[in-house]
N, C-alpha and C positions, 0 to 999 in steps of 0.2 A: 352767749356766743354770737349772736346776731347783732347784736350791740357794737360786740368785738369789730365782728371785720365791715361795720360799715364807716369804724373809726378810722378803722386802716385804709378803707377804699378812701374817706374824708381827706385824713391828714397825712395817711402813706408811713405810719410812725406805731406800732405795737405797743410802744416800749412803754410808751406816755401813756396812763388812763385817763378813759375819759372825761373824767372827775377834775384831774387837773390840768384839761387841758389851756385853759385861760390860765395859768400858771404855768403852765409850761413853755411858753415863748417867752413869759417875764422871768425866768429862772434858767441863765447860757449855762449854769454849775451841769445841769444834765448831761450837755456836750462833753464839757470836759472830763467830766467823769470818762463818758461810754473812750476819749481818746485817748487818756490814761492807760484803760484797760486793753486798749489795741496797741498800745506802744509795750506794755507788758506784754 
């Protein structure tokens, strides 16, 4: 849990694990997902 939100206080972003977060700016597919699902 402490892990958690110091990713969050980090990067400001829950959604991404920490794990991948060097993946996750090389990977836009995430965005579009989460905008998909806000336009649904």
């Amino acid at each position: 849990m402490k892990n958690k939100n110091n990713y969050l206080d980090q990067r400001g972003d829950f959604t991404a694990p920490p794990e991948g977060a060097a993946d996750y700016p090389k990977k836009p597919e995430h965005k579009k997902i989460e905008k998909r699902n806000t336009r649904k």
